[in-house]
MARKESE-42624 format. One line per 10 residues: number of its first residue (from 0); their letters; for each residue x, y, z of C-alpha. Coordinates in steps of 0.25 Angstrom, whole numbers. Each point is the difference from the previous one (the first is absolute). Example, Ala and Ser with C-alpha at 12.3 -4.5 7.8 and 13.67 -1.06 7.14 Angstrom:
2
0	AS	49,-18,31  6,14,-2
! end
This chain:
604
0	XXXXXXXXXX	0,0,0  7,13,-4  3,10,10  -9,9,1  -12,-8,-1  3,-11,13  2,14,8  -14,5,-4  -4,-12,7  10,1,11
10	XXXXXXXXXX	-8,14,2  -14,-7,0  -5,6,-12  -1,-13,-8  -1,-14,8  3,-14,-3  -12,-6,-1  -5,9,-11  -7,10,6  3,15,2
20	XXXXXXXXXX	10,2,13  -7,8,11  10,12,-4  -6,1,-15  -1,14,-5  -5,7,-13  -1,15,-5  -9,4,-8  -5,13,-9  -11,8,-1
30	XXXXXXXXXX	-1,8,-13  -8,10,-6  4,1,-16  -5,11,-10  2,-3,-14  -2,7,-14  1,-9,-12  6,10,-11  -5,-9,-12  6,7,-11
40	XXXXXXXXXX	13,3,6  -1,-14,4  6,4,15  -5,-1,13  1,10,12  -5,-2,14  2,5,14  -2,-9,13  2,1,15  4,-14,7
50	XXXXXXXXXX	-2,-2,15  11,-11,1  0,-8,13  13,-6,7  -6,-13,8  14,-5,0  10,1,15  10,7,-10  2,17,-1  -2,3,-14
60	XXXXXXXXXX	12,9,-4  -3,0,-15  -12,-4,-9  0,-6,-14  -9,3,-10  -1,-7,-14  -2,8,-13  -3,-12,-10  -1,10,-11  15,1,0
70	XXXXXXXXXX	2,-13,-7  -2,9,-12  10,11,4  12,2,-9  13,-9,2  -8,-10,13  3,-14,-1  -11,-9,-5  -4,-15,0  -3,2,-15
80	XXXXXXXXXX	3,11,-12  -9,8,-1  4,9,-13  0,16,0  -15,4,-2  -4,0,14  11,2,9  -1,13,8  5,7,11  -6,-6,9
90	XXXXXXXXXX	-10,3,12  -1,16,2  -2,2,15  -5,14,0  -1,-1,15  5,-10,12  -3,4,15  0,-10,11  -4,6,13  1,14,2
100	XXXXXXXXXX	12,0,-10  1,2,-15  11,-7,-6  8,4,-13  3,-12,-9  11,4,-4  8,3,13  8,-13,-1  3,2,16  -16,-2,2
110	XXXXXXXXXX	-6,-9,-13  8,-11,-8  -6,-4,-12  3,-16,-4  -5,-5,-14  -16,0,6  2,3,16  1,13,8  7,0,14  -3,10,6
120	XXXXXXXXXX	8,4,15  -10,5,9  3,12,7  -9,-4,12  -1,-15,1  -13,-9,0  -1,-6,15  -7,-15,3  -16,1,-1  2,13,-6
130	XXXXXXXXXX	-6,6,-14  6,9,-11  -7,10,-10  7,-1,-14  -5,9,-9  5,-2,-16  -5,7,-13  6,-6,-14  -3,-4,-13  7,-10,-10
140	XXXXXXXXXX	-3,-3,-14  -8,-10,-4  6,-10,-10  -6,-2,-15  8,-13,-5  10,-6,11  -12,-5,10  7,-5,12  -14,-5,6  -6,14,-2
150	XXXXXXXXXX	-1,9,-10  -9,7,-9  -4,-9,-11  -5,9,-11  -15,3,-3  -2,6,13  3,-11,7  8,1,13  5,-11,10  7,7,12
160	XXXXXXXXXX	5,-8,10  17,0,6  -3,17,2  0,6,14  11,4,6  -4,-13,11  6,-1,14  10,-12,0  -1,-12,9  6,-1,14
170	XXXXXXXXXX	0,-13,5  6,-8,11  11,-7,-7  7,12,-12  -7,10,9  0,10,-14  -4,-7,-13  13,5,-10  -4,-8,-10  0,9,-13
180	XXXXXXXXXX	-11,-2,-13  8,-4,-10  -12,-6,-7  -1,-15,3  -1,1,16  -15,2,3  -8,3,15  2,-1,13  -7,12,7  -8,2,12
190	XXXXXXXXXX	-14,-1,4  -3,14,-2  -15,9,-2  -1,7,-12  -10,13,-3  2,2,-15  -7,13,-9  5,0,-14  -5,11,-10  -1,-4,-15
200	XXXXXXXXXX	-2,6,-11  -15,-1,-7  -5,-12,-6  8,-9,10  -4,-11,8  8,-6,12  3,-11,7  8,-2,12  4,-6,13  -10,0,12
210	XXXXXXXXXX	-14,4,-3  -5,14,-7  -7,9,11  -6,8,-10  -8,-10,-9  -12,9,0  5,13,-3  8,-4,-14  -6,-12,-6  -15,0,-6
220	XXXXXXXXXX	-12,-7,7  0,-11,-11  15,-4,2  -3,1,15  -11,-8,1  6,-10,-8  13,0,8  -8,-1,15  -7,-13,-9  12,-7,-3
230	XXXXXXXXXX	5,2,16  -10,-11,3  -1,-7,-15  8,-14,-4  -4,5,-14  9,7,-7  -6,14,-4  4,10,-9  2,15,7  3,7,-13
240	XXXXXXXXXX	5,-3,-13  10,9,-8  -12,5,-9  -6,4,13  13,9,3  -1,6,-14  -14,5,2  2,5,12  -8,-9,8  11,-4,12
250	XXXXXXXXXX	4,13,7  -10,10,6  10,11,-2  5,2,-14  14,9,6  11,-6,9  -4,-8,12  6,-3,12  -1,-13,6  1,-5,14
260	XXXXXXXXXX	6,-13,5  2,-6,13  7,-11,2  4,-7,15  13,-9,4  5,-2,-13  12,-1,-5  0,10,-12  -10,7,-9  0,1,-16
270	XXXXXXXXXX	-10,3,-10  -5,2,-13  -6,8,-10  -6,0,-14  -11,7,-8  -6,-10,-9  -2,-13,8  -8,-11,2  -5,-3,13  -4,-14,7
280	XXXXXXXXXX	-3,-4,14  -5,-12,9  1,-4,15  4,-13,7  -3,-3,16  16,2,5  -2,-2,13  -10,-12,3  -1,1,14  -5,14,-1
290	XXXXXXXXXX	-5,1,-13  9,11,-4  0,2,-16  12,4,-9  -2,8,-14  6,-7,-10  1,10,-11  8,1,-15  2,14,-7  4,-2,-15
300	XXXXXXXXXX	-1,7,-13  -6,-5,-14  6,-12,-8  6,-8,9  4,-12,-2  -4,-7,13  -1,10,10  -17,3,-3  2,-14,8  8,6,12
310	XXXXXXXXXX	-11,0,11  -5,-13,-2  15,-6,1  4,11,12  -14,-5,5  4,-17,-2  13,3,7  -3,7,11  -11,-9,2  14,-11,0
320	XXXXXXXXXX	6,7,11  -13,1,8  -5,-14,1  14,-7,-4  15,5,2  1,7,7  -12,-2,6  -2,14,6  -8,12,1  4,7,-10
330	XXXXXXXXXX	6,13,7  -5,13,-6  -14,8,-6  3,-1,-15  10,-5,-8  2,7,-15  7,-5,-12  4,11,-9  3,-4,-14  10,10,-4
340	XXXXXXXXXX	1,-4,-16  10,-6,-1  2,-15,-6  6,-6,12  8,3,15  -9,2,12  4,6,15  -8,-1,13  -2,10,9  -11,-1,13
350	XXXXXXXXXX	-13,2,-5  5,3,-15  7,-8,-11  4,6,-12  0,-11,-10  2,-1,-16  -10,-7,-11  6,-14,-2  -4,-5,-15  -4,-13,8
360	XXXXXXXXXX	-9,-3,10  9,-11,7  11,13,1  -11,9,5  -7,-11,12  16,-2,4  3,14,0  -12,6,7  1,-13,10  14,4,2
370	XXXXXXXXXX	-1,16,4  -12,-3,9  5,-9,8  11,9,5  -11,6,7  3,-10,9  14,0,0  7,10,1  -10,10,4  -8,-7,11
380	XXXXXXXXXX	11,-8,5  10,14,0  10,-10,-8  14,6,-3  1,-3,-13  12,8,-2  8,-11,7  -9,-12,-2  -7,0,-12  -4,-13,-1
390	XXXXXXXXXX	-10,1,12  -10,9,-7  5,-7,-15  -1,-14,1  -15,1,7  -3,9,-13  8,-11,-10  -7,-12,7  -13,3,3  -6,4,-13
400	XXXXXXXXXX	-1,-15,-3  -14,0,7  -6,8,-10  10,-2,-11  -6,-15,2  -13,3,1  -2,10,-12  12,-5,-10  4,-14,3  5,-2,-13
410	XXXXXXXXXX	13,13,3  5,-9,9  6,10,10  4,-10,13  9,-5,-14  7,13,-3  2,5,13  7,-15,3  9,0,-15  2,16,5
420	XXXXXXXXXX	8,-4,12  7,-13,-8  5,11,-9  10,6,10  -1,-11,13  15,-7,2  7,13,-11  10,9,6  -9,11,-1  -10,-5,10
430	XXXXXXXXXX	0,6,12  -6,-5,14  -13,5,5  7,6,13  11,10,-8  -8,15,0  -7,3,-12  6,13,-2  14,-6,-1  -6,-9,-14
440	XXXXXXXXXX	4,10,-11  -1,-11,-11  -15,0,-4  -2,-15,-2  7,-3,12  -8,9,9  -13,-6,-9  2,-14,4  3,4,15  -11,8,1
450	XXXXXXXXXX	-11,-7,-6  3,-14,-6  9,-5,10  -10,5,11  -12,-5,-4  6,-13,-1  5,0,14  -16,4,4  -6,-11,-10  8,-10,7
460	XXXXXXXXXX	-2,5,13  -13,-3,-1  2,-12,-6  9,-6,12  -10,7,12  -15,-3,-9  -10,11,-1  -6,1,13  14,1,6  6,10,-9
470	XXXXXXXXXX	-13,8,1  2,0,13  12,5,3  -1,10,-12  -12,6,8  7,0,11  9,6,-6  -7,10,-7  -8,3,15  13,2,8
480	XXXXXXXXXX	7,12,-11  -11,5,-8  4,14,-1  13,-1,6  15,-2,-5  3,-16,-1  14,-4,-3  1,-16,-6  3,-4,15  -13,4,4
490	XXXXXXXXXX	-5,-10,-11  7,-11,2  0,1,14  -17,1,-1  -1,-13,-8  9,-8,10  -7,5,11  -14,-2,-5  3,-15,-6  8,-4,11
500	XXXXXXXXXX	10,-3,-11  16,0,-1  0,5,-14  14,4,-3  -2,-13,-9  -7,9,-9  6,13,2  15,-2,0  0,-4,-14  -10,8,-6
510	XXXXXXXXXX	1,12,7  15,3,5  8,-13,-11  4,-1,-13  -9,-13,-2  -7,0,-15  -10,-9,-5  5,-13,-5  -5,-14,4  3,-12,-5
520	XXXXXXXXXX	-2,-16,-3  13,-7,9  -3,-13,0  -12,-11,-3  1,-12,7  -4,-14,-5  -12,0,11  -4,12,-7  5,10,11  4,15,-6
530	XXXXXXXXXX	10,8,6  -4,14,-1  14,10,1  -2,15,3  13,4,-8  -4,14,1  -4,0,14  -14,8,-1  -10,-8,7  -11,-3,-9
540	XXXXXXXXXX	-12,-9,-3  2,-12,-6  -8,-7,-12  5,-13,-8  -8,-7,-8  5,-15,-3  -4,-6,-13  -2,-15,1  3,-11,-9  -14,-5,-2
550	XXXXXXXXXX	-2,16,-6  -8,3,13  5,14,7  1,4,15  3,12,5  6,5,15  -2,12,7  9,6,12  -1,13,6  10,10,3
560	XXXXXXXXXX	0,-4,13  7,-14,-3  14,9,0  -4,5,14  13,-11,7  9,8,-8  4,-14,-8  6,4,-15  -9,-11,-5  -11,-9,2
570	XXXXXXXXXX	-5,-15,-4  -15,-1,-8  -6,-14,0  -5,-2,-12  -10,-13,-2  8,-12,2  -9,-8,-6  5,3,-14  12,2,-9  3,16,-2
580	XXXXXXXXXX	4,4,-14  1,15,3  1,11,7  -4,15,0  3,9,9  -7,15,5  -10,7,-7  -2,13,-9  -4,7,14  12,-4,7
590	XXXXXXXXXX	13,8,-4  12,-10,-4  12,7,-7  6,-14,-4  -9,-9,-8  10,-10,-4  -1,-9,14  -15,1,1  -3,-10,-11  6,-16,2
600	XXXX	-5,-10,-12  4,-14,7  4,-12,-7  -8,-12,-2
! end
């Protein structure tokens, strides 16, 4: 265990069975955003005040703030190339006071600027249980081509998210996250309350994070009455239609409008706006216990490929991760997929996804699966997916099967997410789940540890514990750090506690080894006992079918958990009644990067 996190347990804040340490602290934000979408300037300026809240035992001496709009500033490193067209000079900060004390950015002795961080030294520190007042005004341009999961996408259509200058997160084991945005790293922030106004220009309609407080005074009766309708509907309804925003029959107002968001601990806010869309909207029970509903709802513009089909998939999943896996309430009031355009790429975002038009529908369930999902992970679980990727990624690149299943059997996906890992499991490039995410500059690399190699390691974690099990302790998990800052230890120390389980067996080699995918065919006996050998040391289930002489077939199953003793391989007895004439080993589903030993064609 490195360093700094066995002395977050040795303070208390984290504990050995799983759970949260009596000493567990979190900060949090309060903050009050005013923003104006210059559409034709493609640029947006904003001033906001932010209550900031120091729950830690630590006297703050500095704060750091994150201006994600500098990934486009002139000369900043980047995870990607970006060309000429967008870059800029990054965030203007027009004004920066914290407490009674306005701070110049450019006083080097006061404000360092890093490739997306502000420091700034506080002239009168933030004491334990105390609270801050930062006051910031800024603008940054919004970009027209080199979208970096925002970005204004032509035809008066705008996703914005990665925006405000944000309050960064101080926890108990960096104490100041310094990770800088350099395009690949994603969230990790704090549960924070969010009170959003946003002016537009005429003619646009938004979308946002958190609920709109001022339904009433901007949209028509018609619209409204159709929205307050689909809040208690399973049937998908149509608010408006982009014929209905050329005729003017959405807005009550034909000028600028502002609208009002709020939005309570949550870890970030984005939003979206367009002036020719189609609307469509339904509602699912999210909380079964006490009947609480969530708007599933798709905003999209004409000719799309398979987007017009975007609440019924958002609907199918959602309804997935209700009833199935995970198996919970789903956390928030709505949750919003914006399609931007565009023929591919998605991002999340609480409450939001911004998502482009897939030419096929097998694409577009996967990807609207995928973006929701993190509604679960990172955003109610607080995930630092910064540092640990794969545990917000790999629920996202596994779970869509469910659905995927259900609704397009014949793509395959629990196939292509298992060949996915086979293409880069055992390779050099490979990289255990355990190293930090935003050490993996090699994109493939940082793809197969973040998502394939994880969802792996959850499929077959299932697999070993069974379903009730796993549920189980994923709930428990789920209970005991919603809305708090888990680190992997929290994880793995929740399922051994809750199963009652030693299962380094199982986390050793997927999680902190080398180990790949490859089984093999060792041995078969002449009394029809197979020896099973785990050459890459991955525990994994077992399936061998055993083609007889007579031409009859039998096939034998064992779970992940046969690896649980830590052998490096296993005997399967196969029908001793007959004479075996071949061997196969492994299935499609199972990832095996070696073939050649998987298949034995015995001699008569």
């Amino acid at each position: 265990m490195p360093l700094e996190i066995a002395k977050a347990y040795q303070n208390g804040t984290r504990s050995n069975d799983g759970l949260p340490g009596p000493e567990y602290w979190q900060n949090y934000s309060d903050y009050y955003i005013d923003a104006t979408l210059n559409a034709n300037k493609s640029s947006l300026t904003g001033s906001e005040r932010i209550n900031y809240h120091n729950f830690s035992p630590d006297t703050l001496n500095n704060i750091v703030i994150r201006l994600y709009p500098d990934f486009f500033k002139k000369g900043n490193a980047r995870s990607w190339t970006i060309g000429d067209s967008d870059l800029t000079e990054g965030t203007y900060i027009h004004k920066l006071k914290i407490g009674q004390t306005t701070y110049d950015i450019n006083n080097s002795k006061e404000v360092s600027r890093s490739a997306t961080n502000l420091n700034v030294r506080l002239e009168n520190h933030v004491l334990p249980g105390d609270s801050v007042v930062i006051e910031i005004d800024w603008e940054f341009a919004i970009p027209r081509k080199a979208w970096a999961r925002f970005g204004n996408y032509g035809n008066d259509r705008f996703f914005i998210a990665y925006w405000y200058p944000q309050i960064a997160v101080y926890d108990d084991i960096d104490g100041w996250d310094k990770v800088e945005y350099y395009g690949t790293v994603e969230f990790y922030n704090d549960l924070n309350n969010f009170d959003v106004r946003i002016t537009t220009p005429p003619g646009f309609t938004v979308w946002a994070t958190g609920d709109l407080q001022n339904l009433d005074d901007i949209y028509t009766s018609s619209v409204v009455d159709k929205y307050n309708k689909a809040l208690t509907s399973s049937e998908i309804i149509n608010i408006f239609s982009v014929d209905d925003c050329k005729k003017n029959k959405v807005l009550i107002s034909n000028k600028s409008n502002t609208w009002h968001f709020n939005a309570n601990n949550i870890p970030d806010f984005t939003f979206g706006a367009s002036t020719s869309s189609n609307w469509d909207a339904t509602s699912l029970i999210a909380d079964k216990e006490t009947g609480r509903r969530v708007l599933i709802d798709a905003v999209y513009p004409d000719s799309v490929d398979t987007f017009d089909e975007g609440a019924y998939y958002a609907a199918e999943s959602v309804k997935f991760m209700i009833d199935s896996l995970p198996g919970y309430p789903f956390p928030y009031s709505h949750i919003t997929s914006f399609c931007n355009g565009r023929k591919r790429g998605g991002m999340e975002s609480p409450m939001m996804v911004n998502e482009g038009d897939p030419s096929e529908s097998g694409y577009a369930i996967g990807l609207i699966f995928h973006e929701i999902l993190h509604s679960y992970f990172p955003f109610y679980m607080g995930i630092n997916e910064r540092k640990y990727a794969w545990m917000d990624e790999g629920w996202a690149a596994w779970l869509p099967y469910g659905t995927m299943n259900a609704l397009e059997p014949e793509f395959n996906y629990s196939e292509r997410i298992a060949t996915s890992f086979e293409n880069l499991s055992g390779k050099e490039k490979e990289v255990p789940l355990m190293y930090l995410s935003y050490q993996i500059k090699d994109y493939p690399s940082y793809r197969v540890h973040s998502y394939n190699r994880s969802a792996m390691a959850y499929k077959f974690l299932r697999n070993a514990l069974g379903d009730t099990t796993f549920k189980m302790a994923l709930h428990t998990f789920m209970d005991r750090w919603h809305n708090k800052h888990p680190i992997p230890y929290d994880f793995f120390n929740t399922f051994e506690n809750v199963t009652n389980q030693d299962l380094d067996w199982f986390i050793q080699p997927w999680f902190f080894d080398r180990a790949y995918a490859d089984m093999g065919i060792k041995k078969v006996t002449l009394d029809n006992k197979i020896i099973i050998q785990n050459n890459g040391g991955l525990p994994l289930p077992i399936i061998v079918v055993c083609i007889f002489d007579d031409g009859s077939k039998e096939t034998y199953y064992s779970n992940t958990n046969i690896w649980r003793k830590g052998d490096s391989a296993i005997m399967i007895q196969a029908n001793s009644s007959k004479k075996i004439s071949e061997v196969i080993l492994g299935s499609s589903e199972i990832p095996d990067v070696i073939s050649e030993n998987n298949h034995i064609i015995l001699e008569n």
